[in-house]
BAFI-3210 file (N, C-alpha, C; in Angstrom, 3 decimals, decimal comma, padded with zeros to 6 digits):
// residues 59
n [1|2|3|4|5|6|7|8|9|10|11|12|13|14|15|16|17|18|19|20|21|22|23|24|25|26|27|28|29|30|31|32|33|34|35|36|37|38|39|40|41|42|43|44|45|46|47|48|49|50|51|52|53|54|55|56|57|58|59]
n.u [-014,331|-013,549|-010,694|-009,818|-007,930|-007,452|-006,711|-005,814|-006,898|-007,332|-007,442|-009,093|-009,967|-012,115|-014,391|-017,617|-018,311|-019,701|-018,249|-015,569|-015,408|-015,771|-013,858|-011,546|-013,057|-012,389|-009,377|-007,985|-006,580|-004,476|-002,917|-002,448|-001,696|-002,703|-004,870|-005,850|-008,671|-011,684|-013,523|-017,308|-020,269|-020,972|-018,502|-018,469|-020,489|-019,334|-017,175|-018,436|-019,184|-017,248|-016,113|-015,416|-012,940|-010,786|-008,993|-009,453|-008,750|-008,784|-007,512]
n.v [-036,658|-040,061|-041,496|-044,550|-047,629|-049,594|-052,374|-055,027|-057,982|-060,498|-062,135|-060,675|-062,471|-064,354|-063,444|-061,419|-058,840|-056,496|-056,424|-056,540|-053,857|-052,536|-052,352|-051,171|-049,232|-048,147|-048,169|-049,897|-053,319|-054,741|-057,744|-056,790|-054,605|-051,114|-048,471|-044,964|-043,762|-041,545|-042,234|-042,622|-043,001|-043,866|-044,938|-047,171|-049,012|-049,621|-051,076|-053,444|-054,845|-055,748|-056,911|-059,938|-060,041|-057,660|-056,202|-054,142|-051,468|-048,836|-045,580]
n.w [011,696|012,210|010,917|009,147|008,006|005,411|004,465|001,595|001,544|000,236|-002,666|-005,537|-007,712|-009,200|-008,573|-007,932|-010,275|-009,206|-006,554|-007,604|-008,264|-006,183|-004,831|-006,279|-006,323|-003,808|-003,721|-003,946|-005,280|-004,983|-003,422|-000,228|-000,670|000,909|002,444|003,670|004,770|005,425|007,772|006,554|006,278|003,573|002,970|005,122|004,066|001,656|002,910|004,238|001,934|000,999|003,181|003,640|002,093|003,194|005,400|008,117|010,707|012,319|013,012]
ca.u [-014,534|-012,696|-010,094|-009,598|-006,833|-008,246|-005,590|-006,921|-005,999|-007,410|-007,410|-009,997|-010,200|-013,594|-015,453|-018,378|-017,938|-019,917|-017,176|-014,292|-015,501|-016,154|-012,686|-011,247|-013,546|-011,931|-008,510|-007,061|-006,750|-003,261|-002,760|-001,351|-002,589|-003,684|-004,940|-006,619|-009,923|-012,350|-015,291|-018,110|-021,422|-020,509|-017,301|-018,884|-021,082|-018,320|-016,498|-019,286|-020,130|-016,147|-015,783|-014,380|-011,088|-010,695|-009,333|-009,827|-007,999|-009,079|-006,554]
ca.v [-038,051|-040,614|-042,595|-046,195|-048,133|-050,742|-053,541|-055,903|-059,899|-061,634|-061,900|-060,932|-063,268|-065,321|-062,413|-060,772|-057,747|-055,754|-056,453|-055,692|-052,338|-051,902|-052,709|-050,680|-047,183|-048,124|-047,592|-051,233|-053,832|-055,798|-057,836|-056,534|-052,492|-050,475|-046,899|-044,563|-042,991|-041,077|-043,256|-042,193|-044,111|-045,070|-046,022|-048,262|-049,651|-050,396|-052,090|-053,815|-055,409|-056,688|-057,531|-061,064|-059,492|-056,819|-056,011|-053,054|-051,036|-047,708|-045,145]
ca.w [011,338|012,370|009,478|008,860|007,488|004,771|003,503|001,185|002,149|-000,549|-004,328|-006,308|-008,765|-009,232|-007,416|-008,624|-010,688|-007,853|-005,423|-008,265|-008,680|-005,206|-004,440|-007,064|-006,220|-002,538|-003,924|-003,645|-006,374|-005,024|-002,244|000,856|-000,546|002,159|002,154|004,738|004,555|006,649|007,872|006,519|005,756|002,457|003,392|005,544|003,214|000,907|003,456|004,502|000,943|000,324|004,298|003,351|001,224|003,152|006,920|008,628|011,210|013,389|013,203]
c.u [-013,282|-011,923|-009,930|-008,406|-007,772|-007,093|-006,698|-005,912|-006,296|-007,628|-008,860|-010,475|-011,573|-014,434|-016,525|-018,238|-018,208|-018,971|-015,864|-014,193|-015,077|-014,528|-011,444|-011,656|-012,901|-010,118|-007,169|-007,454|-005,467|-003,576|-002,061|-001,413|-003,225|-003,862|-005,986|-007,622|-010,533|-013,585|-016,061|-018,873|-021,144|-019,393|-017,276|-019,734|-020,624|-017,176|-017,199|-019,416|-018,292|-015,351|-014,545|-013,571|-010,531|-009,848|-009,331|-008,740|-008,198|-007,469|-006,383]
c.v [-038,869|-041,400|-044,053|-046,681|-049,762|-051,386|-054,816|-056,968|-060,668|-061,326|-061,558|-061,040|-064,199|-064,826|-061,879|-059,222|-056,318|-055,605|-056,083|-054,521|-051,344|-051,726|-051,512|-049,047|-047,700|-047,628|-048,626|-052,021|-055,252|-056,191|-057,326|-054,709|-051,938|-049,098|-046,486|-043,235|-042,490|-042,246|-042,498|-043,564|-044,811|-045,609|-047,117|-049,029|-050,596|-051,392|-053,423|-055,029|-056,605|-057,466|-058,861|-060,648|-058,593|-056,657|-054,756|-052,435|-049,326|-047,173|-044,283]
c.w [011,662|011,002|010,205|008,054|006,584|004,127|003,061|001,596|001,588|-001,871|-004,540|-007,639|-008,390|-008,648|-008,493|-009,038|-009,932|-007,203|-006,247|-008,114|-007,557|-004,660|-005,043|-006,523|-004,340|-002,887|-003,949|-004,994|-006,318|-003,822|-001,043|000,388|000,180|001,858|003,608|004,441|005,279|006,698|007,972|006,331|004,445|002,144|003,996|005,034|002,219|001,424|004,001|003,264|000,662|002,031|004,250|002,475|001,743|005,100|007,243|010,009|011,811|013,926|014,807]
res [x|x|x|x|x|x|x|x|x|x|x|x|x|x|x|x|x|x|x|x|x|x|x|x|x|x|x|x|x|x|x|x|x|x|x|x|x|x|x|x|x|x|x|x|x|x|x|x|x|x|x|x|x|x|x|x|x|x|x]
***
């Protein structure tokens, strides 16, 4: 599997609690926190759902 590099880029404040969580079981929660994961399907799902806070990056 290939990994990914996920930094978050925007607050989430005034977000829906969906997208907190989602953000949170991703492994981020500050701005400018990055971490690297394998891409799987529900990795992409979860990146998918917080897209706008989130950028991405193909290791």
């Amino acid at each position: 599997m290939a990994k990914v590099t996920i930094t978050q880029v925007k607050s989430i404040i005034d977000k829906p609690q969906s997208q907190k969580r989602t953000i949170q079981a991703l492994g981020l929660g500050k701005i400018s926190k990055s971490v690297s994961v394998e891409y799987t399907p529900q990795i992409a799902g979860m990146i998918k759902k917080v897209q706008h806070l989130v950028e991405v990056k193909e290791q």
